[in-house]
C-alpha positions in Angstrom: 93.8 98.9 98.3 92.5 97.3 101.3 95.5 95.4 102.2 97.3 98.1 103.4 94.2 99.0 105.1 93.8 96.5 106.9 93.5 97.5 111.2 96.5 97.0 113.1 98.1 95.1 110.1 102.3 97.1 110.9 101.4 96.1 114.8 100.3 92.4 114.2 102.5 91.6 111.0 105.9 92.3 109.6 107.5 93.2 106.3 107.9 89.2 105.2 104.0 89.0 106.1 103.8 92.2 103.6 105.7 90.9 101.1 103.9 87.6 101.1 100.4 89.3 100.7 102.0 91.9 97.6 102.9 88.5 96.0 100.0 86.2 97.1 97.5 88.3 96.2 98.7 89.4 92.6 99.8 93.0 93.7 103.1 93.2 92.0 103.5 94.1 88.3 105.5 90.9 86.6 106.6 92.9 83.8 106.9 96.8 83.3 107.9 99.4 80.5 111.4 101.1 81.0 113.3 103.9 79.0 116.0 103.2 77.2 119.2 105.2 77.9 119.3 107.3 74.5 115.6 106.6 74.0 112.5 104.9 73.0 110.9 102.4 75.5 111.3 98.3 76.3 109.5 95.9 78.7 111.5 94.0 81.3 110.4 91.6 83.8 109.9 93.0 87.3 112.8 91.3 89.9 111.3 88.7 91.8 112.6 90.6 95.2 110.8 93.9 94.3 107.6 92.6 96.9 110.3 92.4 99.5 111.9 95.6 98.7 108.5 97.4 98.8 107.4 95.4 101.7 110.8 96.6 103.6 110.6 100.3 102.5 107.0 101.0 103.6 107.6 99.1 106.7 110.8 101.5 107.4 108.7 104.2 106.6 106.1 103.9 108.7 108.1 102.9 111.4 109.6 105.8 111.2 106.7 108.0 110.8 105.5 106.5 114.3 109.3 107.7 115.9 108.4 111.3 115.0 105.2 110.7 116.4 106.5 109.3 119.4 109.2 112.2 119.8 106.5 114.8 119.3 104.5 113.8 122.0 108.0 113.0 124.4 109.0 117.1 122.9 111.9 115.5 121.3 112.4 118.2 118.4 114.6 115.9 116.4 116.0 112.5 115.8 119.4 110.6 114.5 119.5 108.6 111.8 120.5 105.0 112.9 121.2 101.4 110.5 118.7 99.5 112.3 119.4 96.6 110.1 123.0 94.9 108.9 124.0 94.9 104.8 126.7 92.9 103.4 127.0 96.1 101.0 125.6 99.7 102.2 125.1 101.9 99.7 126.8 105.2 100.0 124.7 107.4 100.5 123.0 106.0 103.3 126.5 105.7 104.8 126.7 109.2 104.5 122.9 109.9 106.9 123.8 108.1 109.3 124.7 109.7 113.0 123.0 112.9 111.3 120.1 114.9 113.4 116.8 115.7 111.3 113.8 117.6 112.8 110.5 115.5 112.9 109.1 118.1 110.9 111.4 117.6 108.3 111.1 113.5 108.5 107.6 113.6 108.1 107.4 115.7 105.4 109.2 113.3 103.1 107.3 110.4 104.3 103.7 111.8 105.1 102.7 111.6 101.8 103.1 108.8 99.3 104.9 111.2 96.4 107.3 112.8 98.4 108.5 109.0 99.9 109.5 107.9 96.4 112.1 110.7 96.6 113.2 110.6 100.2 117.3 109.5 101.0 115.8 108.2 104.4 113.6 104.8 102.3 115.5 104.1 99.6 115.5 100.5 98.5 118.4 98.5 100.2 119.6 101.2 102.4 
């Protein structure tokens, strides 16, 4: 996907920029299949802020990926989890992070690689 390719895209752009190109470009599913809760399948229509929402968390998770960069190089072993932006609603859990210390290690192991992000507390949507 050469958009996310792109050189120096996350130091000239931002995550609206992102967003715009996942949507301009035709890189966001409009519909998608779903399990029912006592099973069997459906289709549903994608929401119309999931570009955003991707945009935001790969943003956030690259920006942090660059932190633990950053504090390697500084010998800073570990770093605090921070909101670094303002929700009308915060979700719990996220709540919960915050003011806690994780080792860099540890931080870029759930966002290194594309698989283990999906499951990481530290990019979940809206947090």
């Amino acid at each position: 996907m050469g958009l996310f390719v792109k050189t120096g895209a996350a130091n000239e752009y931002n995550e609206h920029w992102l967003a715009y190109e996942l949507e301009a470009n035709n890189l966001m599913k409009g519909i998608e299949g779903d399990r029912k809760p006592f099973g069997g399948y459906t289709i549903k229509h994608v929401l119309v802020t999931a570009a955003a929402t991707v945009a935001e968390g790969q943003f956030n998770r690259f920006y942090m990926l660059g932190l633990c960069k950053r504090a390697r190089y500084e010998g800073i072993p570990e770093l605090e989890i921070y909101r670094a932006k303002q929700r009308s609603e915060s979700i719990s859990e996220s709540q919960f992070l915050i003011g806690t210390m994780l080792a860099i290690d540890k931080i870029e192991f759930q966002l290194k690689k594309n698989e283990n992000s999906f499951t990481s507390k530290l990019v979940k949507p809206n947090s």
